[in-house]
C-alpha positions as CSV (number, residue, x, y, z in Angstrom):
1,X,139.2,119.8,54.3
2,X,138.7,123.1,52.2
3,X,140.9,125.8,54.2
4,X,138.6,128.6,52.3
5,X,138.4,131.5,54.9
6,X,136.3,133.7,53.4
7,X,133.3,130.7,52.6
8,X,133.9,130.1,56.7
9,X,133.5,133.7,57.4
10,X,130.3,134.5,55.2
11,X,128.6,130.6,55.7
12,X,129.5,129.5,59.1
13,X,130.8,132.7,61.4
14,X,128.7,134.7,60.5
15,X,126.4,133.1,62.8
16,X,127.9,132.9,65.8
17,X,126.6,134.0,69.0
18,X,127.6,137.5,70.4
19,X,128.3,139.5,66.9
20,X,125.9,142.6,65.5
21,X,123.3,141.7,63.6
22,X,121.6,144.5,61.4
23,X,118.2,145.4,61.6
24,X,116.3,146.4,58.3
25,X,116.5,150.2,59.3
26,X,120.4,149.8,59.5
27,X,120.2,147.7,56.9
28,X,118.8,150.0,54.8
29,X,120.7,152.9,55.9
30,X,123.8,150.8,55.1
31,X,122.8,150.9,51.7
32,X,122.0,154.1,50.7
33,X,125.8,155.2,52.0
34,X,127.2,152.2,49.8
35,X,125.3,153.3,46.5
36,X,126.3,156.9,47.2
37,X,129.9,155.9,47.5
38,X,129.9,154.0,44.4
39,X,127.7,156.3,42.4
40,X,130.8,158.7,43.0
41,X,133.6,156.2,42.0
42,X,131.7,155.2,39.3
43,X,130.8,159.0,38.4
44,X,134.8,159.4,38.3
45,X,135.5,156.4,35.7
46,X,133.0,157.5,33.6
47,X,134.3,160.8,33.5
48,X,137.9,159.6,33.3
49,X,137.3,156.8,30.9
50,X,138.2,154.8,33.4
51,X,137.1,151.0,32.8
52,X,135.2,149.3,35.2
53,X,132.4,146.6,35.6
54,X,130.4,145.1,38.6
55,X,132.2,142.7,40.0
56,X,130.8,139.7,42.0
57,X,127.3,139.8,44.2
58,X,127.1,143.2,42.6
59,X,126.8,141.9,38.9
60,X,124.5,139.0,40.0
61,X,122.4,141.7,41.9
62,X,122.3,144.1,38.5
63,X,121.4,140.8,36.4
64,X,118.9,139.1,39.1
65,X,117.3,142.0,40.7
66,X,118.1,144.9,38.6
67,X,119.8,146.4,41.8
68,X,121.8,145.4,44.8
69,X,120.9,141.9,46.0
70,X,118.1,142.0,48.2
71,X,119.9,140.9,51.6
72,X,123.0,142.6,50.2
73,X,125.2,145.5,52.4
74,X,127.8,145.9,49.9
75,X,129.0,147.1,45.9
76,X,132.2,145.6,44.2
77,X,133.5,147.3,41.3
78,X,136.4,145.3,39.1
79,X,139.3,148.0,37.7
80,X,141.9,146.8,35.3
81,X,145.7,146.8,37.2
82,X,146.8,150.1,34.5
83,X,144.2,152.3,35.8
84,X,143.7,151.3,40.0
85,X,146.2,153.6,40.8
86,X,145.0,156.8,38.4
87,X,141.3,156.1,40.0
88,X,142.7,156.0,43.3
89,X,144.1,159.2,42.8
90,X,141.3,160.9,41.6
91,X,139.2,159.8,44.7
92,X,141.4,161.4,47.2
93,X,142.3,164.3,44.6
94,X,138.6,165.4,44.2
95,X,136.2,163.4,47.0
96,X,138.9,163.8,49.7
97,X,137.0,165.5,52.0
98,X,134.2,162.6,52.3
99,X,136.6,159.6,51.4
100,X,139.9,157.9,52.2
101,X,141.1,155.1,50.1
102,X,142.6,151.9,51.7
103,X,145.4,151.0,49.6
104,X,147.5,147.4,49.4
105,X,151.0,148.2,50.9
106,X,150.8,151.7,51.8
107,X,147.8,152.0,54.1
108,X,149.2,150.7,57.8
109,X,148.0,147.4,59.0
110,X,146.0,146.9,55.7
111,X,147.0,143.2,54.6
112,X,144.5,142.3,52.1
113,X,145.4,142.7,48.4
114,X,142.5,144.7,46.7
115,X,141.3,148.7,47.8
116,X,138.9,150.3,49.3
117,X,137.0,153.4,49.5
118,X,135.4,154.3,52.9
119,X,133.0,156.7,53.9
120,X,134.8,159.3,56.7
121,X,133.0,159.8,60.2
122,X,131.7,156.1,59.9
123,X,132.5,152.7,61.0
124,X,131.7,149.8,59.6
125,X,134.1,146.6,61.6
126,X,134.3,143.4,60.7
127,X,137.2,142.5,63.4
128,X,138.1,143.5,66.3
129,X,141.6,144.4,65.6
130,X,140.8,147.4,62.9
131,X,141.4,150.7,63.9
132,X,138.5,152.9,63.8
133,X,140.2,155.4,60.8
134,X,140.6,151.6,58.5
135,X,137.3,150.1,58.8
136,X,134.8,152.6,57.4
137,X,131.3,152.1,55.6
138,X,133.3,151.2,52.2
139,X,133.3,150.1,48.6
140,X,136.0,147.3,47.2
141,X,137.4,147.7,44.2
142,X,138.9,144.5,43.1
143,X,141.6,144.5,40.4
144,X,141.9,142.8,37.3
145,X,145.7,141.2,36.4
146,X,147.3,140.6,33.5
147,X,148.0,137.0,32.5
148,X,151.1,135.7,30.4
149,X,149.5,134.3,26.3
150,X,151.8,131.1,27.2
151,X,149.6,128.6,28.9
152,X,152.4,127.3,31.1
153,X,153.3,130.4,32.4
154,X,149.6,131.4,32.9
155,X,149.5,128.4,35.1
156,X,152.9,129.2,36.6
157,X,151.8,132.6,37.2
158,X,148.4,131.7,38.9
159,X,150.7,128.9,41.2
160,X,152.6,131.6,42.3
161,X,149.0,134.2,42.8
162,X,147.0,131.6,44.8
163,X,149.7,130.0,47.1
164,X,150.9,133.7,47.7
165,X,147.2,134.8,48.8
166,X,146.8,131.4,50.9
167,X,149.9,132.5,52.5
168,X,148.7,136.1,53.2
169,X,145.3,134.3,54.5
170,X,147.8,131.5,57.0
171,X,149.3,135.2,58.4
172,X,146.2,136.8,58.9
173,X,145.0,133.6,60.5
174,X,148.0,133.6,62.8
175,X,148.2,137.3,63.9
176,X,145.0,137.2,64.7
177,X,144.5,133.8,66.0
178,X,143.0,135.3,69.2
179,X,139.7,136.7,67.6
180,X,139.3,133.8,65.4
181,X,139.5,130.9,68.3
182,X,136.4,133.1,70.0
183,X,134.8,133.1,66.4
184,X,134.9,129.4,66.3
185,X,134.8,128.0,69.9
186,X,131.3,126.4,68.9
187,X,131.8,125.4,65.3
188,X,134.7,122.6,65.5
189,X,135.3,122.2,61.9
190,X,135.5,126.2,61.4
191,X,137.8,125.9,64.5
192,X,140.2,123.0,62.7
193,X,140.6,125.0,59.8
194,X,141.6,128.1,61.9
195,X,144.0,126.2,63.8
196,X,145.9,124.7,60.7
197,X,146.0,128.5,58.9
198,X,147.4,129.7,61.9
199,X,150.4,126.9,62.3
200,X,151.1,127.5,58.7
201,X,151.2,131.1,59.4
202,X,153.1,131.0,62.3
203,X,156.9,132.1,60.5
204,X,156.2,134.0,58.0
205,X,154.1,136.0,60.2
206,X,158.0,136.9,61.6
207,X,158.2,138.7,58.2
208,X,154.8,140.1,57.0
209,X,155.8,142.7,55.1
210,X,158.2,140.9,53.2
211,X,155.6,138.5,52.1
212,X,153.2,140.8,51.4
213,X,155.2,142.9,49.0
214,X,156.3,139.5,47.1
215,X,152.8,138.4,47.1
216,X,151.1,141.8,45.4
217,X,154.5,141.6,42.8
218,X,153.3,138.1,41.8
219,X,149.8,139.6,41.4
220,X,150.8,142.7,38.9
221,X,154.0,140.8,37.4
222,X,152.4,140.3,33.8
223,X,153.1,143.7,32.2
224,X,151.2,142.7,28.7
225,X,148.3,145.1,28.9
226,X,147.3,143.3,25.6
227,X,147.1,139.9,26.9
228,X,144.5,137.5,26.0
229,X,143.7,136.5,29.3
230,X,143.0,138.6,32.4
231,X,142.4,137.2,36.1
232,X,141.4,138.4,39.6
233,X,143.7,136.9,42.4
234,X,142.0,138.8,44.9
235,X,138.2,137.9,43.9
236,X,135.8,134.9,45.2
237,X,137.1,132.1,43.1
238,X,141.0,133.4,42.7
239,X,143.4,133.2,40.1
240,X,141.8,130.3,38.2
241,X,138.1,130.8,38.9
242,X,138.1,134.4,37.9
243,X,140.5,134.0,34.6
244,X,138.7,135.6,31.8
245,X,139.6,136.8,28.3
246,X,140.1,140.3,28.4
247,X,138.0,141.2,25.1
248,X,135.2,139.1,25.9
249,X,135.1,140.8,29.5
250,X,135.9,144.3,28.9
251,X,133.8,144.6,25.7
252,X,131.0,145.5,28.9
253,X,127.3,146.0,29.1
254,X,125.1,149.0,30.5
255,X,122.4,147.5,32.6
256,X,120.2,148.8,35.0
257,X,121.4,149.1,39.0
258,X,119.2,150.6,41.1
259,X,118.2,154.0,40.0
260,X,120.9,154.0,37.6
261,X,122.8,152.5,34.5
262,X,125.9,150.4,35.7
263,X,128.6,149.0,33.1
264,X,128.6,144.6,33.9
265,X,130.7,142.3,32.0
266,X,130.2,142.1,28.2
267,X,130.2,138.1,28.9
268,X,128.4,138.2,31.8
269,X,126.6,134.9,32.2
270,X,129.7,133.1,31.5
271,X,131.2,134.9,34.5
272,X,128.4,134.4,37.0
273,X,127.8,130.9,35.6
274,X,131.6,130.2,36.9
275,X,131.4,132.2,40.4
276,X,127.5,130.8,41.0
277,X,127.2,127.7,39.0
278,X,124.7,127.4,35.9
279,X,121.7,127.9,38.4
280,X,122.7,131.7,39.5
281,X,119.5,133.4,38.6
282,X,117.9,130.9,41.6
283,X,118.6,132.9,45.0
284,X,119.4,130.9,47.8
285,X,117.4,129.4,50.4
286,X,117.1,131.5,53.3
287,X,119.5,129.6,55.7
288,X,122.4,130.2,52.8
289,X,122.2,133.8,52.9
290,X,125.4,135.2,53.3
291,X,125.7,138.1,55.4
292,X,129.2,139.8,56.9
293,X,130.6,139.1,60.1
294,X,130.0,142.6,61.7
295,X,131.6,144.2,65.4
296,X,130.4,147.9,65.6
297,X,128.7,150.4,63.0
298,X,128.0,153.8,62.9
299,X,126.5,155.1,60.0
């Protein structure tokens, strides 16, 4: 039994009875505050030779559709670890006023392990438990680790990444055990895997932010900003799936997103080929269409 949280949340919860489902209008309201949120982070790497690249859903939707993903709400943008912090900074420093950035260990009751950047004034929840200041309309920005040259410690190192986010996803499970039993009183197999998260959460949810500061030092504990591999703990297929070589990846690509040029992976169809499978320029049938699990918005 695959305890994969997020495949539950975008496959199988999404779907269940009672939760908002957006209209086209909102839909399409949704997106234009998206692109206008990453067209300014975006704007502010460029400027700041800051790298980034589409990350995700985003790079398939620039290589598939030449824009956001038809059924898409959302933008991911990939930062390398030496410059998150510098382009966090400049967010709040100069686009203050209309965003606030989420940050891994210092914004309160934020437990996941890649930042955000949300709109002000709007709300965007996908559970119940966010405070209304945390869970605005928002762009991730995912970061890219460095990865020991030593293939033992590479595999040593991504051990210690995905067990420590599995851990962080059992706490989360636990704290919030409440919500997610609702979530999955009709889908028993979503409900199972819940359950067994939760139990495995259950004491080190006694010290959360203990765990949560070991787990984001594994992440960032590679130092070598000339390694030859890089990874993404936080990303779709973790430590392992995302691992890349950092040439290969950086060396990036303008192509067209939208109604403007966006920077993807300079290997690109190696990367969607190992988050998609060889088939990713094939979109899904319409009953695999992931969409978020969504509370309240306000736009």
């Amino acid at each position: 039994m695959k305890l994969e949280t997020t495949e539950l949340f975008k496959k199988e919860l999404s779907r269940t009875d009672g939760l908002h489902e957006l209209t086209e209008k909102e839909l399409q309201e949704l997106r234009v505050l998206v692109k206008q949120i990453a067209w300014d982070v975006m704007d502010l790497c460029e400027k700041a030779n800051i790298p980034y690249v589409l990350g995700g859903g985003s790079c398939l939707g620039a290589v598939r559709h030449r824009g956001m993903i038809p059924w898409d709400d959302d933008i991911d943008l990939n930062i390398p670890r030496s410059h998150i912090e510098k382009l966090c900074d400049l967010v709040e420093q100069r686009l203050g006023d209309r965003y606030r950035v989420i940050r891994p260990l210092q914004t309160a009751g934020y437990y996941s392990t890649f930042y955000q950047v949300q709109k002000k004034g709007t709300i965007f929840r996908e559970y119940q438990n966010q405070e209304e200041e945390n869970c605005g309309v928002k762009v991730d920005l995912f970061v890219y680790e460095n990865t020991p040259d030593a293939a033992i410690l590479r595999k040593l190192h991504g051990g210690l990444c995905d067990g420590g986010s599995f851990l962080l996803s059992c706490i989360r499970a636990f704290r919030w055990r409440k919500e997610f039993a609702r979530l999955t009183r009709d889908n028993k197999k979503a409900g199972r895997v819940m359950r067994i998260k939760a139990l495995m959460g259950a004491l080190p949810s006694l010290t959360p932010q203990f765990w949560y500061k070991r787990v984001m030092a594994w992440h960032s504990m590679c130092r070598n900003d000339r390694s030859n591999y890089i990874s993404c703990p936080s990303g779709r297929r973790h430590y392992f799936g995302e691992l890349q070589r950092r040439v290969k990846y950086w060396d990036t690509k303008s192509m067209k997103f939208e109604e403007r040029m966006a920077q993807v992976p300079g290997n690109y169809q190696e990367y969607l080929t190992g988050l998609y499978g060889p088939d990713y320029m094939t979109p899904p049938p319409a009953d695999q269409v992931e969409k978020h699990v969504l509370y309240e918005l306000k736009l």
